[in-house]
C-alpha positions as CSV (number, residue, x, y, z in Angstrom):
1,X,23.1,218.1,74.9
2,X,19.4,218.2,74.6
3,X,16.8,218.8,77.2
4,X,14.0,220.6,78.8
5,X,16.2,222.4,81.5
6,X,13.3,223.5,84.0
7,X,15.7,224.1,85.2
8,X,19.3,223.4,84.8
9,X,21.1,221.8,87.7
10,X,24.3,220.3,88.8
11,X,23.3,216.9,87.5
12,X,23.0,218.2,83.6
13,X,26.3,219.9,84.0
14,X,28.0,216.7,85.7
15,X,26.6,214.4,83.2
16,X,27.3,217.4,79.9
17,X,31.4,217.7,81.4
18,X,31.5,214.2,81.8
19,X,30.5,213.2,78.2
20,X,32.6,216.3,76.9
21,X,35.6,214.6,78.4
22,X,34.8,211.0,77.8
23,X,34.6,211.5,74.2
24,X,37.1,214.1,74.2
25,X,34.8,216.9,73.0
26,X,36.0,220.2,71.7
27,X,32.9,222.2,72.3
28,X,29.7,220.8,73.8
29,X,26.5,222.9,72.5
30,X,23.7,222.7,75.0
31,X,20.5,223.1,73.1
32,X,17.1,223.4,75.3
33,X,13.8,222.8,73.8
34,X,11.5,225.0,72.7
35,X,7.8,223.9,73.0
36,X,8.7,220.1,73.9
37,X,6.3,218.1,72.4
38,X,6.4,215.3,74.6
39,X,5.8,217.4,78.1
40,X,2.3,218.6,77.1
41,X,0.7,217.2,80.0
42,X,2.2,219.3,82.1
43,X,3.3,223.4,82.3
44,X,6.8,224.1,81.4
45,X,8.7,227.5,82.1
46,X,8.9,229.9,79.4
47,X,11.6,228.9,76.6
48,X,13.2,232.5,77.2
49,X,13.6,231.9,80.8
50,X,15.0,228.5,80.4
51,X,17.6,229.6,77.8
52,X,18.5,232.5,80.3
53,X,18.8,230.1,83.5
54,X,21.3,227.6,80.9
55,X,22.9,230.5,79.7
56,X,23.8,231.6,83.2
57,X,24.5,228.0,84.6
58,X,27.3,227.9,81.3
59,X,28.9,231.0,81.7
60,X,32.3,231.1,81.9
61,X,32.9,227.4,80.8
62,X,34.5,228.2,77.4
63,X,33.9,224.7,75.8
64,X,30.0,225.2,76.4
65,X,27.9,227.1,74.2
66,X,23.9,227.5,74.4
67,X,21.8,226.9,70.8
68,X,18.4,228.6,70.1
69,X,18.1,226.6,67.8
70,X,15.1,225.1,68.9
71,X,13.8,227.8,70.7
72,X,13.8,230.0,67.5
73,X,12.2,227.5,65.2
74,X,8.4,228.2,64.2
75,X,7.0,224.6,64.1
76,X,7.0,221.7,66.6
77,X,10.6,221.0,67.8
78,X,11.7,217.4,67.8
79,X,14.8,216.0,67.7
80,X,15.6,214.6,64.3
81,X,14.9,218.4,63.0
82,X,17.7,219.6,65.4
83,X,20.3,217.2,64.4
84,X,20.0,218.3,60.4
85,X,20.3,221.7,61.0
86,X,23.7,220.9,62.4
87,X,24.7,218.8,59.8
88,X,23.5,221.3,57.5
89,X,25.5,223.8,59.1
90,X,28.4,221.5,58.6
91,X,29.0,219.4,60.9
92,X,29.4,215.6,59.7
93,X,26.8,212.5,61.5
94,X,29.9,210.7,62.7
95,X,31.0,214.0,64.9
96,X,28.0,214.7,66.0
97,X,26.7,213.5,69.3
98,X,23.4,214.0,71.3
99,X,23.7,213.5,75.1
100,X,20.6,213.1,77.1
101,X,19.4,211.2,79.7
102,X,19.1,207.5,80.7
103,X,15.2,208.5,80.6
104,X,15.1,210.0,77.7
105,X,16.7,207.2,75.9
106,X,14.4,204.9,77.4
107,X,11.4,207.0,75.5
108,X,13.2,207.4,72.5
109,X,11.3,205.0,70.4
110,X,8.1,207.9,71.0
111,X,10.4,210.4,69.4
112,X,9.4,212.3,66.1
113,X,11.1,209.8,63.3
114,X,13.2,208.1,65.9
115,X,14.7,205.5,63.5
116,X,16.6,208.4,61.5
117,X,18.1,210.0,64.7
118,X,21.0,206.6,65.0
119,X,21.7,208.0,61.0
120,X,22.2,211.5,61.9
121,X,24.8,210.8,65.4
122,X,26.2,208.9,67.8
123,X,23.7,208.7,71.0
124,X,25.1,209.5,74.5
125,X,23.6,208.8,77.4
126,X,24.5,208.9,81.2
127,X,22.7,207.0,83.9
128,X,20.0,207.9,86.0
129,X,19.1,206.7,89.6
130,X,15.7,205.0,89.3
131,X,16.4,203.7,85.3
132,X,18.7,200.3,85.6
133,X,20.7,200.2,82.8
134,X,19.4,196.8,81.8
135,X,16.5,198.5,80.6
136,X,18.5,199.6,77.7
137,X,18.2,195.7,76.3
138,X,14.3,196.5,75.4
139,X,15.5,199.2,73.0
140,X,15.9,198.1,69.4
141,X,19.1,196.9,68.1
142,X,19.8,200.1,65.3
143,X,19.4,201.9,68.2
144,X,21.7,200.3,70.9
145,X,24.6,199.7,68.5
146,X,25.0,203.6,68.4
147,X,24.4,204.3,71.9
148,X,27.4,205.2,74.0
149,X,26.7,204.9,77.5
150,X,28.9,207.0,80.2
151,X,29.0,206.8,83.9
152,X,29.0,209.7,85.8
153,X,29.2,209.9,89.7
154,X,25.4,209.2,90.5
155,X,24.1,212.4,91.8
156,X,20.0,211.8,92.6
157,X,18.7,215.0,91.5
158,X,15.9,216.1,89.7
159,X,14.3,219.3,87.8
160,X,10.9,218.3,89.4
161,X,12.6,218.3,92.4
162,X,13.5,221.5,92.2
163,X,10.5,222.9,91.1
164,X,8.7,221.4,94.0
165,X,11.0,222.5,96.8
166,X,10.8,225.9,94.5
167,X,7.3,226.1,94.4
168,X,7.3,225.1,98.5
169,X,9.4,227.7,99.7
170,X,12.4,225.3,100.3
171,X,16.0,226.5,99.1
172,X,17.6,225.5,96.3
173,X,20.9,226.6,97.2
174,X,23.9,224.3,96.0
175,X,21.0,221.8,93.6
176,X,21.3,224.5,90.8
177,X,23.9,226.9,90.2
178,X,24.4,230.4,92.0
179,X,23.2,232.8,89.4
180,X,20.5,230.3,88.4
181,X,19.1,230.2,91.9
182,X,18.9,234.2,91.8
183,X,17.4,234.5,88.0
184,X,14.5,231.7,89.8
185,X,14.2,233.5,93.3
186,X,14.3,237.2,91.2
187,X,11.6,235.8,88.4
188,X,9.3,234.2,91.3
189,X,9.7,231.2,88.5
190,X,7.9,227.5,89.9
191,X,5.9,229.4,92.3
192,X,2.1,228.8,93.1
């Protein structure tokens, strides 16, 4: 499960257990970005600090594990680049799966090499209030036919969300998990 995780809530986790049990997962890797690419526009949280806060919000679910992958990697970070390194570590396209969001789906054809990524896995997503579903029709075809689409109990919540009410002084309590909201509250991360 890709993603920027700044930070890691209760929506990711929903929609990462959901896809684990949908497709009858034995692990489910969580791997967040490094320097994404695509969110230059904008100041993300420190890479180290995000690992930490998905580390935490994993801890203790023994079918979840949290890559580096990403993180550690010298050059740009896209997806394509992920997905050999797993299948050069061993793992075979057809049980490979990336999960990510209805948005990100929706972007995908923006993506680093996008065409190669169907090649490489299955794509999971999981809708998103405020992305209909239909919208899925405007992606191309190679694309669509190896998209597997889950539902998950819709649950409107949102990293920017948090950040805000982060960065205004409003609690966080019960969006993100309970050692994630103390490493943010300890770090005085998404303040002014």
């Amino acid at each position: 499960m890709g993603g920027t995780f700044d930070p890691i809530h209760y929506g990711h986790l929903l929609a990462a257990e959901e896809a684990r049990r949908f497709l009858n997962l034995e692990r489910l890797i969580f791997v967040p970005t490094g320097e994404p690419p695509h969110k230059r526009d904008h100041k993300v949280t420190s890479c180290e600090d995000r690992y930490a806060m998905t580390l935490l919000a994993t801890a203790g679910v023994l079918e979840y594990s949290v890559s580096r992958i990403e993180i550690d990697r010298k050059e740009a970070t896209h997806t394509v680049d992920t997905l050999r390194e797993f299948i050069r570590s061993g793992i075979e396209p057809r049980d490979l799966y990336f999960i990510t969001g209805l948005d990100a789906i929706l972007s995908i054809t923006s993506w680093f090499e996008y065409e190669k990524i169907p090649e490489l896995c299955t794509l999971v997503t999981a809708r998103r209030p405020g992305y209909p579903v239909s919208k899925i029709d405007s992606l191309p075809k190679f694309i669509r036919d190896k998209l597997e689409y889950i539902e998950i109990p819709q649950f409107a919540i949102s990293s920017t969300e948090i950040r805000q009410r982060a960065r205004d002084g409003r609690g966080i309590r019960f969006l993100v998990p309970h050692l994630v909201e103390i490493y943010i509250e300890s770090n005085n991360l998404y303040r002014s």
